[in-house]
C-alpha positions in Angstrom: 24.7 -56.2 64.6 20.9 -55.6 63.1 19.6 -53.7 61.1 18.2 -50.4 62.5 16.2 -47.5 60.8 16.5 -43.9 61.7 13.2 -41.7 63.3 11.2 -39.1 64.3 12.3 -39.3 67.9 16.1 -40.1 66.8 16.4 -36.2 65.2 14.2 -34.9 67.8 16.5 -35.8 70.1 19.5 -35.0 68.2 17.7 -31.5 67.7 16.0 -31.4 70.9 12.7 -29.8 70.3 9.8 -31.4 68.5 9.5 -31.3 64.6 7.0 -29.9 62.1 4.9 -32.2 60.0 6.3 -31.2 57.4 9.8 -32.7 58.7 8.1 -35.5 59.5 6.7 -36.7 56.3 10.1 -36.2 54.6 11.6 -38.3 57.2 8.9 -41.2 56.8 9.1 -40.0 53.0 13.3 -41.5 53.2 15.0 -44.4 53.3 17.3 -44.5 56.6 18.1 -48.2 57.4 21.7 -48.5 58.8 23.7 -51.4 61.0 26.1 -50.9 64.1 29.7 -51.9 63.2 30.9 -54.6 64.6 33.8 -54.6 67.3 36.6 -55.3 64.9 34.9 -52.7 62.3 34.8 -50.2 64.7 38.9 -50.4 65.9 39.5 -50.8 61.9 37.5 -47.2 61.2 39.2 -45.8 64.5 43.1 -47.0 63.3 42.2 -45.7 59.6 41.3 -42.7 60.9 44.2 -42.1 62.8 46.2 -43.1 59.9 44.8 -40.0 57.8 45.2 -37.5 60.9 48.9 -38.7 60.7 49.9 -38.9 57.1 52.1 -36.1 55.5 49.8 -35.9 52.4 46.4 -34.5 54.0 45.6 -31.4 51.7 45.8 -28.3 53.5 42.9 -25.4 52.8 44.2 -22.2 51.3 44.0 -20.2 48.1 46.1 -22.9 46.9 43.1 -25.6 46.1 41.0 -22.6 44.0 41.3 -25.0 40.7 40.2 -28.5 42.4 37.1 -26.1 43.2 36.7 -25.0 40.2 37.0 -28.3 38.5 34.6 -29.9 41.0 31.8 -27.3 40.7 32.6 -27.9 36.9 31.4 -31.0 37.0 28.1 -30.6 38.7 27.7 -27.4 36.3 28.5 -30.2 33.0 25.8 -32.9 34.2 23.5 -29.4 34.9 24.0 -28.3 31.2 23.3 -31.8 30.2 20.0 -32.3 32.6 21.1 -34.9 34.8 19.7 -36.4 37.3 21.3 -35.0 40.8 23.3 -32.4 38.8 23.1 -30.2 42.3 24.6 -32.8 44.1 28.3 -32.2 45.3 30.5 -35.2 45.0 31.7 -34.9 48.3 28.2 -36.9 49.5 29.2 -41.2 50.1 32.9 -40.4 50.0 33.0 -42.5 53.2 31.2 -45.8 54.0 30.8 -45.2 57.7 29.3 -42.3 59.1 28.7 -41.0 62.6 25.6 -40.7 64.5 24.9 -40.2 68.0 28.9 -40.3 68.6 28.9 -43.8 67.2 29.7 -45.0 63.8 27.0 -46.8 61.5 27.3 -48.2 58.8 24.0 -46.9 56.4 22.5 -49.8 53.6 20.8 -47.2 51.7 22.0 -44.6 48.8 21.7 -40.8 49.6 21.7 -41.7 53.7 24.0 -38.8 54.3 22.9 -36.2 51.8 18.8 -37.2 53.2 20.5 -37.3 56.9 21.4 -33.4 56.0 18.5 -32.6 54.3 16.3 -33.3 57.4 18.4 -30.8 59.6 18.6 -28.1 56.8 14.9 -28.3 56.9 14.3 -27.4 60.5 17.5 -25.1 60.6 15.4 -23.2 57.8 12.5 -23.7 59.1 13.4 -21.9 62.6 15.5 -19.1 61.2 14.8 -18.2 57.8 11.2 -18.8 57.1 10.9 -14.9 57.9 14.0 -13.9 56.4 14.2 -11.0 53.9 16.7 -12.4 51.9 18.9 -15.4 51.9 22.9 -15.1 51.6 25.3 -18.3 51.2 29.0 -18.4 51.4 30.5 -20.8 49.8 26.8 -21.8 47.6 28.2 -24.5 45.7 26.0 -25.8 43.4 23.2 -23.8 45.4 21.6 -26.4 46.3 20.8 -25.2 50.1 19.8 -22.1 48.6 17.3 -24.4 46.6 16.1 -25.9 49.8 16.0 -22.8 52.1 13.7 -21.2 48.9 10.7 -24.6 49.8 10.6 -23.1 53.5 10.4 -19.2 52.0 9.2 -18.9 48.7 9.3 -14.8 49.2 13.5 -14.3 50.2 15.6 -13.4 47.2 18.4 -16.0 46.8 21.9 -14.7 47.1 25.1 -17.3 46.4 28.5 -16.1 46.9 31.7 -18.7 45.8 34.9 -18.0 45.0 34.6 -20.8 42.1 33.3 -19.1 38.8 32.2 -22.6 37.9 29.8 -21.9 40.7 28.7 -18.8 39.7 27.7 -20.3 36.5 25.5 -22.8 38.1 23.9 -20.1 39.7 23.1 -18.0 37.1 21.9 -21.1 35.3 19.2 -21.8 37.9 18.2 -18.2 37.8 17.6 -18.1 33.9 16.0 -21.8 34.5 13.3 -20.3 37.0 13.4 -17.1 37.4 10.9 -17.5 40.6 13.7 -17.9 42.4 14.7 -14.6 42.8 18.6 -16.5 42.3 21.9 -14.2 41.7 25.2 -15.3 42.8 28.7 -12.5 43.5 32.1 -14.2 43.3 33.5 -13.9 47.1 36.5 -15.2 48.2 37.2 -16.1 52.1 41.1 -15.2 51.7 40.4 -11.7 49.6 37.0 -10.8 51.0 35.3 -8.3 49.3 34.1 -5.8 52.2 31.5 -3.9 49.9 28.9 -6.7 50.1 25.8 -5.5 51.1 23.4 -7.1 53.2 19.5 -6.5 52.9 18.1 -6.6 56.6 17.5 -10.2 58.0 13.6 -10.2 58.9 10.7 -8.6 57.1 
């Protein structure tokens, strides 16, 4: 099907407005060759996907899946410890083979493609709304690594990550003993016990 290479214009138009330099140099800076699928590729994705939708073993969210969190944020928060390389990096990124772009599916021939893919629209989601922000708040932080990112575009917003994963927490305060420039503290929150005395510094400066 060729070979094809994600570009400026391809996220402009995906985002609809013109893009920073800034944007632009990290997308010349990345790697985003992909190829169509072919016919038969294409109905193979489509009947695996309906496969999953109809299986009796798709894990349901709920309080239920606390410990696979916990384990999984464990990990990054291990290779952190230990200094390695992409230690931020959920596991969830390259799961799948084929992605979607443009309400098609590709098929992308370089590592990262997804995790860069998202990194490029965090950038000018930050950019727009939280460059001015007073402080920064994520639910479900992670490893904190968007809080990482949304801290290039405003180096002045205190960083706050909230997870109901302790392993998570840990990470956090790990970054904020690492550097404490980063103005990084993390509160345990959980989405099926919220804690309603959260307080929220106001959103501009």
């Amino acid at each position: 099907m060729g070979q094809h290479i994600l570009t400026k214009k391809d996220f402009e138009e995906v985002l609809s407005e013109k893009l920073s330099e800034n944007i632009n140099k990290l997308i010349a800076s990345s790697d985003f060759r992909y190829r169509e699928l072919t016919d038969k590729e294409r109905d193979q994705c489509l009947l695996e996907i309906m496969r999953r939708l109809l299986r009796n073993d798709v894990i349901t969210a709920g309080p239920h899946r606390l410990d696979q969190w916990e384990t999984g944020w464990g990990e990054n928060l291990e290779a952190l410890q230990k200094t390695e390389a992409g230690a931020l990096t959920p596991r969830y990124f390259g799961k799948f083979s084929t992605l979607r772009w443009k309400q098609r599916f590709i098929k992308p021939l370089t590592k990262n493609f997804e995790e860069r893919t998202l990194a490029i629209i965090q950038e000018w989601l930050f950019e727009k709304y939280l460059s001015g922000a007073k402080a920064i708040y994520e639910f479900g932080c992670g490893t904190g690594h968007h809080l990482l990112n949304a801290h290039r575009i405003n180096k002045f917003a205190p960083l706050f990550g909230l997870d109901w994963a302790t392993s998570s927490q840990e990470i956090i305060s790990e970054l904020g003993k690492r550097d404490p420039s980063l103005k990084i503290s993390g509160h345990r929150f959980d989405f099926f016990n919220p804690d309603y005395s959260v307080k929220f510094a106001p959103f501009t400066r």
